[in-house]
C-alpha angles and dihedrals in degrees: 000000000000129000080248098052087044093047087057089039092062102033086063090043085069103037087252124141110217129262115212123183133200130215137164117240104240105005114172088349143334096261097040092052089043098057089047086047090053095050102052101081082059102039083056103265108150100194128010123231116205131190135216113223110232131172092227104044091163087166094060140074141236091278093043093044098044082048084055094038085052087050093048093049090050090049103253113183142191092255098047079057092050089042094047090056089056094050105060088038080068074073112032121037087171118047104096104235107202104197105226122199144078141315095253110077092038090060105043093053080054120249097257095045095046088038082055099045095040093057090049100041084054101253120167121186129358126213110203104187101187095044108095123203086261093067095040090125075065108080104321110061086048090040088054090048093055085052105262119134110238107215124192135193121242115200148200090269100041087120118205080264098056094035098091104040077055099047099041106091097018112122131176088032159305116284102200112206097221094197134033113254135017131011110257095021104110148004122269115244112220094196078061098036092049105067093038097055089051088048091053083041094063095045091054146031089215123102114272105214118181123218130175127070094027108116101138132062089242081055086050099048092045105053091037077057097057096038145019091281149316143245138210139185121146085065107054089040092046085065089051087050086050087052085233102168117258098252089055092053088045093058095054089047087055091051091052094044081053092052095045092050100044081068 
């Protein structure tokens, strides 16, 4: 069992939806992502959500690619990521960290080797946005056999045709994209979300947690309620990009991971 398979245990244990948090590795800098990294299990982040700067993140938004863009300038690399990573888990041996990003870097550092680092560094659980079900003996069948659970995204348009090729090798959880596009466009409508997340529900016994267009503890309240959890992260990294303090950005953390746990 993973720390992501125990986290959801737990949370339904005690009637609770999960709460999932994104941020970007480095923005605006190592030591400033960190702190706010550090801060989230308290702040009442279930799961952490951390993004690989990349220089193509055809998958994100404005807010998400200017946080990348901030990361890059600052010479974030791969390995800060990976180091990051081991160095909150000095202090939290608990709180499940899913790695976010895209195939490339992965692949340049070469699978083995990334798969390797990853486990020791305390890694999770890895989203690989631009890695489809057909090149699963890619990264995500060896990065289930290290022990890494493998998560895919589900969309708008993953018809009952296309739903279990995608759900065949996925592991942790679902993340239901609740609109069609960027991450950060648009709000999540909760009348369309509803009946998608039942439909993935009945094709699988994994958590179904929903991400894109929350960005407010009521969001956050309404779509855990219609799912397993939800996650946000424009939101939160649009407050680093402001240069809002840390603390600041922990206390409205802590006001969406309210919202999403009052579901």
């Amino acid at each position: 069992m993973t720390r992501i398979d125990a986290k959801f245990a737990a949370l339904k244990a005690e009637g609770k939806k999960a709460f999932v948090a994104y941020l970007m590795a480095g923005d605006p800098d190592i030591e400033t992502s960190l702190a706010v990294m550090k801060g989230m299990p308290e702040a009442g982040v279930d799961v952490i959500e951390l993004g690989m700067p990349f220089t193509d993140p055809m998958a994100d938004g404005p807010t998400i690619q200017h946080a990348g863009q901030r990361a890059l300038e600052h010479h974030q690399t791969l390995q800060q990521t990976l180091d990051m990573v081991a160095e909150f888990r000095k202090g939290d041996q608990v709180t499940p960290v899913v790695m976010m990003g895209y195939y490339n870097p992965i692949y340049s550092r070469g699978v083995e080797r990334f798969l390797k680092d990853a486990v020791a560094a305390g890694i999770d659980g890895l989203i690989v946005v631009d890695l489809p079900p057909e090149e699963d003996v890619e990264l995500c069948l060896p990065a289930q056999a290290a022990g890494i659970n493998f998560i895919r995204l589900a969309t708008p348009t993953t018809d009952d045709h296309r739903l279990p090729k995608v759900l065949q090798n996925t592991s942790g959880f679902v993340y239901y994209v609740s609109v069609t596009g960027i991450t950060g466009a648009q709000a999540a409508d909760a009348g369309a979300v509803a009946p998608e997340v039942a439909r993935i529900k009945a094709k699988t016994d994994l958590p179904v947690v929903v991400g894109f267009g929350i960005s407010s503890p009521e969001a956050a309240r309404t779509i855990a309620g219609i799912a397993d959890g939800c996650v946000i992260g424009s939101a939160i990294v649009k407050l680093i990009g402001e240069g809002r303090p840390v603390a600041d950005v922990l206390a409205r953390v802590r006001e969406l991971a309210e919202g999403a746990h009052a579901a």
